[in-house]
C-alpha positions in Angstrom: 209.2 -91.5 -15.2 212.4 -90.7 -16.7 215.6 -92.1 -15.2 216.9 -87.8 -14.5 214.0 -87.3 -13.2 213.3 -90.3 -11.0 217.2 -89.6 -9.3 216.0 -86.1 -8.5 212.4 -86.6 -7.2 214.4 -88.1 -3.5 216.7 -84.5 -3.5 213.7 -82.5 -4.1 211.5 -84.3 -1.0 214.9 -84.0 0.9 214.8 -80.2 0.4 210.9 -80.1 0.8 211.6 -81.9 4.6 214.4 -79.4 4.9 212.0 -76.1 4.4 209.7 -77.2 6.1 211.7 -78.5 9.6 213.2 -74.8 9.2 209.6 -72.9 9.1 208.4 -75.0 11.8 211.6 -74.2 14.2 211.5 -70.7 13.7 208.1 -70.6 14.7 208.4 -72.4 17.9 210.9 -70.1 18.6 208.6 -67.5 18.0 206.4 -68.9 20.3 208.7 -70.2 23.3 211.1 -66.8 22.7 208.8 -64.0 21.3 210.6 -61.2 23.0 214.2 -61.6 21.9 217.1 -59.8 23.9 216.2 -59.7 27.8 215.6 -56.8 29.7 219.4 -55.2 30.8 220.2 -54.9 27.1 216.6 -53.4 25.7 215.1 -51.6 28.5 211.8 -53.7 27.3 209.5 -56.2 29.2 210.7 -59.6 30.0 208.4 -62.4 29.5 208.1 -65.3 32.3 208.2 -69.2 31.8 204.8 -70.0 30.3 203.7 -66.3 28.9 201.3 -67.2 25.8 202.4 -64.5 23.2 199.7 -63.3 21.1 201.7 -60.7 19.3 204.7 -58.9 18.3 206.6 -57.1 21.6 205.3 -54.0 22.6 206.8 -52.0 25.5 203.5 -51.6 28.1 202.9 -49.0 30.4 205.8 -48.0 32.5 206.6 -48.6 35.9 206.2 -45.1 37.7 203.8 -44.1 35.6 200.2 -43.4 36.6 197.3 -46.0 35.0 195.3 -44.9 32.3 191.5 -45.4 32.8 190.1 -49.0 31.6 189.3 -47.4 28.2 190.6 -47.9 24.4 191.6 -45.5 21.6 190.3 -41.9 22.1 186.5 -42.1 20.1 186.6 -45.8 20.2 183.9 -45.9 23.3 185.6 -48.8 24.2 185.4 -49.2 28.0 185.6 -52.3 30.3 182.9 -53.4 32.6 181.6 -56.0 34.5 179.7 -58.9 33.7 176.7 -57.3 34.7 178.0 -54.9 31.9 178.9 -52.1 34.3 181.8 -50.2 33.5 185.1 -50.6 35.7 187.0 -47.6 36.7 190.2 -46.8 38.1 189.0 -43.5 39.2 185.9 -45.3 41.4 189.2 -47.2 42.8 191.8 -44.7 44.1 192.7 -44.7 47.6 192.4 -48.7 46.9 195.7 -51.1 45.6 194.9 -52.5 42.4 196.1 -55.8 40.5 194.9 -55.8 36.7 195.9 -59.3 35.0 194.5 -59.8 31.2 193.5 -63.5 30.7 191.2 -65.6 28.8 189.4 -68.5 29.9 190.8 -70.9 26.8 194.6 -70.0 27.6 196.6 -72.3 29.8 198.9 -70.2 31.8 196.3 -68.5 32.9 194.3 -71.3 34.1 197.3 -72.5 35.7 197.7 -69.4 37.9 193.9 -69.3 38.8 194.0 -70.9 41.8 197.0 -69.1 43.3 194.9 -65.4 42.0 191.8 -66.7 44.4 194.0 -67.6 47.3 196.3 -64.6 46.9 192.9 -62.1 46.6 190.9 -64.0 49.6 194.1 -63.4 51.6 194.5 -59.7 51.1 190.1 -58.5 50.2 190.4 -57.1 53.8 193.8 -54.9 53.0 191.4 -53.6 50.4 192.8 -55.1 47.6 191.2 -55.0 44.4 192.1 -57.6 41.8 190.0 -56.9 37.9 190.5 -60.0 35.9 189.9 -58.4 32.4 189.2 -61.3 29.8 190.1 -60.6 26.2 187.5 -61.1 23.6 185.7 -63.5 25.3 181.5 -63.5 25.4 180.1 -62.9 28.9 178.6 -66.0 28.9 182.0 -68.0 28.6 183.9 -65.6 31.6 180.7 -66.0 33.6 180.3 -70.2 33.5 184.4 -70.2 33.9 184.2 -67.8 37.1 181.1 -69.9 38.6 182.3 -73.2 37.7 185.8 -72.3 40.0 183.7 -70.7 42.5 186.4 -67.3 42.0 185.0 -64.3 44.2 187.1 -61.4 42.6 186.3 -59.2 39.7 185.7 -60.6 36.5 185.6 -57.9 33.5 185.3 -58.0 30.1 187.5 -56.5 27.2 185.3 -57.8 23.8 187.4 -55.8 21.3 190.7 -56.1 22.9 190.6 -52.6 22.4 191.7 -52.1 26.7 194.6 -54.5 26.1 195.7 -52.6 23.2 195.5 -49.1 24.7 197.5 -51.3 27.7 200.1 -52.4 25.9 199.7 -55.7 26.2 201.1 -58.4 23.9 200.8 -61.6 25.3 198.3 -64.0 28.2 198.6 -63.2 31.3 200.0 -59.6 31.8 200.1 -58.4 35.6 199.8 -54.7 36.5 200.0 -53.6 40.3 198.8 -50.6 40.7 199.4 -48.5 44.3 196.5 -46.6 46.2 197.9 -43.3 44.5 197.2 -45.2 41.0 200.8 -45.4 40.1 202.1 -48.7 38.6 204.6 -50.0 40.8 204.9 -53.4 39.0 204.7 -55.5 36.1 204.8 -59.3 35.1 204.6 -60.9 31.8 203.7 -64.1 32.2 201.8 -66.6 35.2 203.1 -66.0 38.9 203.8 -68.2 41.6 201.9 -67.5 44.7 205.2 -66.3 46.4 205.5 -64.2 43.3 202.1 -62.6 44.1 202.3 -62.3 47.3 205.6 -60.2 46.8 204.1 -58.1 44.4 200.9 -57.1 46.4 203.2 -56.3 49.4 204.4 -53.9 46.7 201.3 -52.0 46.4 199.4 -52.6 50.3 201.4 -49.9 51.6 200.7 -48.1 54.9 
């Protein structure tokens, strides 16, 4: 090698370290900060501490609004259902409060929060709460060993396309909706909950 170009193969590793420390930092920021400006200055949804981001930020249903049925696109056919491959309706459910979260067995908030959604459903099954776990693009077989192995007693339903969590609005693992007996949304959380945090938000939607 040359004596020019051994003196400039250290400058060009130190700008190849240098490129690659910046494309790594911007995509943990990605990660850790997916959603940019907070709430008061966008009007969009806030991510909690933990929220696994699969996507860019999308604004979700509303708060106030009434919740669509558990289907996808218009002709998609996409519906949920159970694992016994039963579809899930919101319709079958009125006069009942409803708490939707999406999930997926391999994602760690979720997981983390688990415990806390058994306790929190156990406590309020006889208020007549209704909580529909809807995994992402998961087989059956995965959701089924995962809800059996945890010995979890609420409903377990399955999105395979992620067609429902599209037509939801949903970006990122777990997403909370609380749903009142009328079907109207009257919450929304981004991200795993403490069990204060669900207790507060099922009060929410109990009612009378």
């Amino acid at each position: 090698m040359s004596d020019p170009a051994r003196r400039a193969a250290p400058a060009l590793w130190v700008f190849v370290f240098v490129v690659v420390g910046l494309v790594a930092a911007g995509s943990w920021w990605l990660l850790a900060d997916p959603l940019g400006p907070d709430e008061a200055s966008t009007g969009g949804p806030v991510a909690q501490e933990g929220f696994y981001a699969l996507g860019e930020r999308t604004e979700g249903l509303e708060v106030g609004q009434v919740a669509p049925e558990l289907v996808g696109d218009p002709g998609s056919g996409a519906v949920v259902t159970n694992l016994q491959g039963e579809p899930i309706t919101l319709a079958s459910l009125r006069g009942r409060p409803v708490w939707i979260v999406f999930w997926a067995t391999w994602c760690p908030p979720c997981q983390a929060e688990t415990p806390d959604l058994e306790r929190t459903f156990e406590d309020h099954a006889a208020d007549g709460l209704e909580l529909i776990a809807i995994d992402v693009q998961e087989p059956v077989e995965v959701v089924r060993d995962h809800m059996e192995a945890y010995d979890l007693s609420y409903t377990a339903a399955l999105d395979p396309s992620g067609a429902i969590m599209r037509a939801y609005g949903v970006f990122g693992l777990p997403t909370h909706y609380f749903i009142d007996r009328d079907g109207v949304i009257r919450e929304r959380v981004y991200g795993p909950m403490t069990r204060e945090q669900m207790e507060e938000r099922v009060a929410s939607i109990l009612g009378d």
